[in-house]
PADOVO-149986 format. One line per field, with one value per residue (C-alpha): residue in three letters; x, y, z. Coordinates in nm, 4 decimals. Layout:
<sites>
r ala, ...
c1 X, ...
c2 Y, ...
c3 Z, ...
</sites>
This chain:
<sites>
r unk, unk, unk, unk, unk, unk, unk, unk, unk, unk, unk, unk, unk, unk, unk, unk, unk, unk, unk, unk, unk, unk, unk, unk, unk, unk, unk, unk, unk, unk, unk, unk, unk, unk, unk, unk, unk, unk, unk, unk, unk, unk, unk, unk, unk, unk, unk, unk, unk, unk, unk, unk, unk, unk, unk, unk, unk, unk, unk, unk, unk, unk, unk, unk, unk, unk, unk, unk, unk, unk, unk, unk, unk, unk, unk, unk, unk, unk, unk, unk, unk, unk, unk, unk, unk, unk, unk, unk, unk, unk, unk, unk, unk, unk, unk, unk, unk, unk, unk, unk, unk, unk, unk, unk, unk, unk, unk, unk, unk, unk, unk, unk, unk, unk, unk, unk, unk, unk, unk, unk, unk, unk, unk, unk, unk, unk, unk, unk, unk, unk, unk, unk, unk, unk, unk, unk, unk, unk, unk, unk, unk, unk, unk, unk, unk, unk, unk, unk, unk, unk, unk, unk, unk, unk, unk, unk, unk, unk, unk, unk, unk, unk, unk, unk, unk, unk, unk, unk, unk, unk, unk, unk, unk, unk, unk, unk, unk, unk, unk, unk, unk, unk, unk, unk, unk, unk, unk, unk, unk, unk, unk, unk, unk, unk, unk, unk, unk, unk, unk, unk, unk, unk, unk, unk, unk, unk, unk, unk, unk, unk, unk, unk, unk, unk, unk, unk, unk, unk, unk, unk, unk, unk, unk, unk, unk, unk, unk, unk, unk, unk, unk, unk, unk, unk, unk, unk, unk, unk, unk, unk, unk, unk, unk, unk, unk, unk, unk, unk, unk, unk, unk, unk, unk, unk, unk, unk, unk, unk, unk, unk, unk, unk, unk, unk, unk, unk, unk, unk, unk, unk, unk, unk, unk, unk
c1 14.9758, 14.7414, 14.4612, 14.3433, 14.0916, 14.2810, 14.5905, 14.7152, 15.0698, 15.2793, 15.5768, 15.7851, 16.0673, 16.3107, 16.3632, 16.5363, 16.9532, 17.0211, 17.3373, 17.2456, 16.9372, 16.5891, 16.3044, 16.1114, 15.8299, 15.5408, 15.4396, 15.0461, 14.9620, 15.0334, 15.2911, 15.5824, 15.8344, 16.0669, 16.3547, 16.4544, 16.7395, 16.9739, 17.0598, 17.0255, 17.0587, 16.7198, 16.6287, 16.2635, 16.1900, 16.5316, 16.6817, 16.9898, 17.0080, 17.1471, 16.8990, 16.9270, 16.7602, 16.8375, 16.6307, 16.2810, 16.0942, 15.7530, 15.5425, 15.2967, 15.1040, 15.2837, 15.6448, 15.9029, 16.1333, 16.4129, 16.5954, 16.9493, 17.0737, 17.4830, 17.4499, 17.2242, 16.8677, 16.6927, 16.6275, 16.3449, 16.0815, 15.8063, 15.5072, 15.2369, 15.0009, 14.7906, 14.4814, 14.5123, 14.4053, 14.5841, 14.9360, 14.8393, 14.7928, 15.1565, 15.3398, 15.3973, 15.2989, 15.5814, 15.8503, 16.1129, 16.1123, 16.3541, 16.3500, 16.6054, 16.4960, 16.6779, 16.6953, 16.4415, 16.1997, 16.3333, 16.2945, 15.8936, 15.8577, 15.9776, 15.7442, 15.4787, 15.5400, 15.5811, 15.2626, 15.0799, 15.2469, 15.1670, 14.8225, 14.6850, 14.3861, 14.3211, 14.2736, 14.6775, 14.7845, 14.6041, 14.8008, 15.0818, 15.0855, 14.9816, 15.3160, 15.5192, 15.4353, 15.4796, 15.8042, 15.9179, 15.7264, 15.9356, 16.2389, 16.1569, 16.1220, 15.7607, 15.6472, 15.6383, 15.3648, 15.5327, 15.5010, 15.3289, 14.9793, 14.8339, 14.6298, 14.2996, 14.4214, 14.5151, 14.1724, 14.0453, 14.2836, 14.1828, 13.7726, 13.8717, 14.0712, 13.7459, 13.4858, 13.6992, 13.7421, 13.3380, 13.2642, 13.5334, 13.3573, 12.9531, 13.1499, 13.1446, 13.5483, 13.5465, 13.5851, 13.8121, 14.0063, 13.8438, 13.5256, 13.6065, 13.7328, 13.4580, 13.2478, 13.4088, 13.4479, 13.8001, 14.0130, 14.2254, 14.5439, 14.4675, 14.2702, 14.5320, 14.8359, 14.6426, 14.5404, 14.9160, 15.0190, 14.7236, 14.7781, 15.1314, 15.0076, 14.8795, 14.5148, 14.6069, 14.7502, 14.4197, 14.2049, 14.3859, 14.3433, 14.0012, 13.9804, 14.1678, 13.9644, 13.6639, 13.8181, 13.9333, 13.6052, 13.4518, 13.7092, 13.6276, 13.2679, 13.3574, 13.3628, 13.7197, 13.6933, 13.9634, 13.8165, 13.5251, 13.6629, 13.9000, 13.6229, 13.4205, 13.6869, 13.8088, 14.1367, 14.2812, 14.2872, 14.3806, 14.7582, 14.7025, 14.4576, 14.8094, 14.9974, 14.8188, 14.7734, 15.0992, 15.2435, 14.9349, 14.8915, 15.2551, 15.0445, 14.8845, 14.5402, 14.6257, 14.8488, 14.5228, 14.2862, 14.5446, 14.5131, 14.1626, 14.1143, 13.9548, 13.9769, 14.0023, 13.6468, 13.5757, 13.4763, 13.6033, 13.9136, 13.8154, 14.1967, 14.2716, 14.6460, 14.6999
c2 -13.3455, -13.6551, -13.6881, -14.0024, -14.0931, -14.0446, -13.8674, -13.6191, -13.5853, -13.2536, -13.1523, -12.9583, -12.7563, -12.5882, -12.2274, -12.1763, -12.0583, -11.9636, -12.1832, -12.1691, -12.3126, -12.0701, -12.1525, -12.2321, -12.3535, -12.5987, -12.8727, -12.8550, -13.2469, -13.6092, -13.6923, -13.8333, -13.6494, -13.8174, -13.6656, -13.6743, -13.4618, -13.2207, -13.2261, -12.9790, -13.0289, -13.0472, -13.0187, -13.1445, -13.2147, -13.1359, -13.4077, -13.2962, -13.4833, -13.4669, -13.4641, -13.6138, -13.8852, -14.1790, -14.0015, -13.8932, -13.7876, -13.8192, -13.5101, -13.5062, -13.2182, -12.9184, -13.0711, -12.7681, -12.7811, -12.5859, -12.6135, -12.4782, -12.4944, -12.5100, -12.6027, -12.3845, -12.4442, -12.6313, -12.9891, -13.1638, -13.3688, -13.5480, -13.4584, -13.6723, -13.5752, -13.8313, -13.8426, -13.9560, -14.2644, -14.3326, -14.2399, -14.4542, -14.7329, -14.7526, -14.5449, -14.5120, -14.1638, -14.1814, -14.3354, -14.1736, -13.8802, -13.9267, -14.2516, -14.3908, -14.4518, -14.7620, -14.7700, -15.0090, -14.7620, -14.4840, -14.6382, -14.7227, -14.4020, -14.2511, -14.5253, -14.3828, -13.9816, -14.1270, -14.3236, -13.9928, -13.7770, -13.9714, -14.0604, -14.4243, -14.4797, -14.4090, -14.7583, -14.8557, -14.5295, -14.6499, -14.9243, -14.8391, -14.5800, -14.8275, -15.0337, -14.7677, -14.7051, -15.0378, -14.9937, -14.6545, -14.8534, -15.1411, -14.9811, -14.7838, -15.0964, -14.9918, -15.3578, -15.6095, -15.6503, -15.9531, -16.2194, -16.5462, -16.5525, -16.8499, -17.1211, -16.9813, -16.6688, -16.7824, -16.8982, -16.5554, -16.4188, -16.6766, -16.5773, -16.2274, -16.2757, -16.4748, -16.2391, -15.9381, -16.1779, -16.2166, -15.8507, -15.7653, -16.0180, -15.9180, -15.5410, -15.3148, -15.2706, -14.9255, -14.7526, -14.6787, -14.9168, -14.7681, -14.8280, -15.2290, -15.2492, -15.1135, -15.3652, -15.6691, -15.5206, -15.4272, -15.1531, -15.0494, -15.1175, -15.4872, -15.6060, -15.4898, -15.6512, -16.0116, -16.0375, -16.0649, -16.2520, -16.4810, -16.4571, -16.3560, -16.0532, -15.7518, -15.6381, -15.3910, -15.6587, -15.8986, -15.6002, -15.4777, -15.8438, -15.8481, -15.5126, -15.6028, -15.9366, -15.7012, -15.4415, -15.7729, -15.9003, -15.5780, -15.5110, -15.8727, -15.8122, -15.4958, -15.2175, -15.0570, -14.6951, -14.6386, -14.3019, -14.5455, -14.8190, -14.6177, -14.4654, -14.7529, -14.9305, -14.6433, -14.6276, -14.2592, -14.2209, -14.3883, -14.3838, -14.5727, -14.8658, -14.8818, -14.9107, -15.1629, -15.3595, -15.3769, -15.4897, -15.7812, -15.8933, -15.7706, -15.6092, -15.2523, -15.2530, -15.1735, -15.4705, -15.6569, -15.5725, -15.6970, -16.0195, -16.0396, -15.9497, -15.6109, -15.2582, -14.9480, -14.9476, -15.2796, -15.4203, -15.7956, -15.7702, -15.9048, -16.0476, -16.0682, -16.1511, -15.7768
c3 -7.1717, -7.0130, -6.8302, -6.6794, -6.4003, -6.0474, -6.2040, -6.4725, -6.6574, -6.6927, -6.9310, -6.7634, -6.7871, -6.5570, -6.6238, -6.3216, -6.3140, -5.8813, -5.8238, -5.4281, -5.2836, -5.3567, -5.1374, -4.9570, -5.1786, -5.0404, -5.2889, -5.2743, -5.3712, -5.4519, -5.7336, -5.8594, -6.0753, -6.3198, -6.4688, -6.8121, -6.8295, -6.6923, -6.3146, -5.9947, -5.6338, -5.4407, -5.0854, -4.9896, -4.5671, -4.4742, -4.7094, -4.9603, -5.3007, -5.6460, -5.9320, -6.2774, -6.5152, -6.2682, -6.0315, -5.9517, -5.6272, -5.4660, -5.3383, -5.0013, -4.9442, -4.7545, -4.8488, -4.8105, -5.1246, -5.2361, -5.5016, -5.7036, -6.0271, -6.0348, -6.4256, -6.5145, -6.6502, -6.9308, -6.7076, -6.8126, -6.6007, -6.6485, -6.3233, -6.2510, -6.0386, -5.8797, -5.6557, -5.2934, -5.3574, -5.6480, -5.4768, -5.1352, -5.3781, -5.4826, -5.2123, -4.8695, -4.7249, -4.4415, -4.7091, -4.9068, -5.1007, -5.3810, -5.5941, -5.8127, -6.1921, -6.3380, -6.7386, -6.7726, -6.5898, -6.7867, -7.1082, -7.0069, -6.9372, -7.2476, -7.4252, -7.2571, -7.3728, -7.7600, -7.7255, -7.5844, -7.8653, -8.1493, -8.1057, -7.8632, -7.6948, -7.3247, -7.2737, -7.3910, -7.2119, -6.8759, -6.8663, -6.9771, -6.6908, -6.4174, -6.5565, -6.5014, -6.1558, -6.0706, -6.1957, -5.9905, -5.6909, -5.6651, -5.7521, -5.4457, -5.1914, -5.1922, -5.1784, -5.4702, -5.7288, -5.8901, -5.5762, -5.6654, -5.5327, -5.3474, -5.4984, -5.3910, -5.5116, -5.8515, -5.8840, -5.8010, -6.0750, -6.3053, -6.2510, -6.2563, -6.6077, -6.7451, -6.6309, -6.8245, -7.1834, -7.1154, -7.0575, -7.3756, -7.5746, -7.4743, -7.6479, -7.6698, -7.7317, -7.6674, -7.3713, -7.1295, -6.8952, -6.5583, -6.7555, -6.7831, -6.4637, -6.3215, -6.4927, -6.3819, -6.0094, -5.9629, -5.9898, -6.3025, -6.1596, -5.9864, -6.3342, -6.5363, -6.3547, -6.2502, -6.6436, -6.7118, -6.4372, -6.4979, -6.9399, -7.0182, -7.2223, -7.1175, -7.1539, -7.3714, -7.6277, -7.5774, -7.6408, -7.9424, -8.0434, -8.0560, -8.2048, -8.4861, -8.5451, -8.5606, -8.8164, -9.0334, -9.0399, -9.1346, -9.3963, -9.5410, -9.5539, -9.7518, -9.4557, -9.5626, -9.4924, -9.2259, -9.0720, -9.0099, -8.8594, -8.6635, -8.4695, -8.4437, -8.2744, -8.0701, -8.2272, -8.1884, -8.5630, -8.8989, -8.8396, -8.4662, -8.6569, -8.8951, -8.6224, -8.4338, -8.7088, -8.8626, -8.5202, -8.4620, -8.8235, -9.0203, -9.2796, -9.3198, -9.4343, -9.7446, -9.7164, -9.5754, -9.8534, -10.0914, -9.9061, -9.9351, -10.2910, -10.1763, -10.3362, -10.2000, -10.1870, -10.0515, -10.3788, -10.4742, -10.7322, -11.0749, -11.0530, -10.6899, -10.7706, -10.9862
</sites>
């Protein structure tokens, strides 16, 4: 469904109808599942719980589960499967299993699937991802990633958020955020939440930004072809560029070439008001 550096996403679906407990079974990695629907009881270490979308649970290596299905099968869950590192940077290996999912969690997370379905770059899905585990980490009393940093650490954060607009603006704007990260020194998930502490916006909106400056600039100096311009700006295709644009600028580029006296083509309008 996704794959990103450190961690992959699974669809899943529960096929599974026992109304008493089947197991054992031994999870085999790091991961967190979130439900979407349905409900069963599970049983993972020796600890009982009920199942269902306000829930979701972590997974350590060599975890005995068990599971039963009293209302039958069908539940849906979303898996993601992260690397050691990538799970000891949010959770706590000794903590608690099962998490509770609050709606404002939930409704990230479904923001997430739709942006995977219908087509966004790796770079918006990166940190969209790293958002959402911030979420399911603090809901989980797995310490806080909002806490006001110190004044020497602000300025860290603010040297940090100027060395990334640099790197952004030296381009290219492709590219993936582990790539920019790695170019300014830091890790994904620490770049990605001091930029908004530090801005207000996410990187993802400050990129897209910039990207959109470049495609209007291109489109003025008669560069219009949106296959084009969607791969030279590492959109995921035409209808993504629409998207993005319509929700930085309020027009589509059709809308945008109309502004600019442009054809289809490029091409100045004889009449730019027809």
């Amino acid at each position: 469904m996704l794959e990103l550096p450190e961690l992959y996403v699974v669809d899943t679906e529960c096929c599974t109808d026992h109304r008493d407990f089947i197991g054992p079974g031994y999870e085999d990695g790091h991961g967190l599942v979130l439900m979407r629907s349905g409900a069963y009881r599970w049983r993972q270490q020796g600890e009982e719980s009920w199942m269902d979308a306000t829930a979701g649970y972590l997974t350590r290596p060599g975890d005995e589960v068990y599971s039963a299905h009293p209302l039958g099968t069908g539940d849906t869950a979303t898996w993601i499967h992260l690397s050691e590192t990538a799970f000891d940077r949010w959770f706590d290996r000794a903590g608690p299993r099962r998490v509770t999912v609050t709606s404002r969690t939930d409704l990230v997370h479904r923001a997430l699937l739709v942006a995977v379905g219908r087509g966004t770059d790796h770079f918006e899905l990166g940190e969209r991802m790293n958002g959402l585990l911030d979420l399911v980490a603090a809901g989980a009393g797995f310490g806080s990633h909002d806490g006001s940093p110190s004044p020497a650490a602000r300025r860290v954060h603010q040297r940090l958020v100027a060395d990334t607009c640099a790197a952004l603006a030296a381009g290219p704007l492709t590219g993936s955020l582990d790539e920019l990260a790695a170019r300014v020194g830091a890790s994904p998930h620490h770049l990605s939440r001091v930029f908004r502490q530090v801005t207000g916006r996410t990187l993802t909106w400050y990129r897209n930004e910039l990207r959109i400056r470049a495609v209007l600039e291109d489109m003025e100096q008669g560069r219009c072809g949106l296959r084009a311009l969607s791969a030279a700006y590492d959109f995921a295709d035409q209808a993504h560029l629409t998207r993005v644009m319509r929700r930085h600028v309020g027009e589509t580029p059709s809308g945008v070439r109309e502004v600019l006296g442009l054809d289809r083509n490029g091409r100045v309008c004889a009449d730019p008001g027809k």
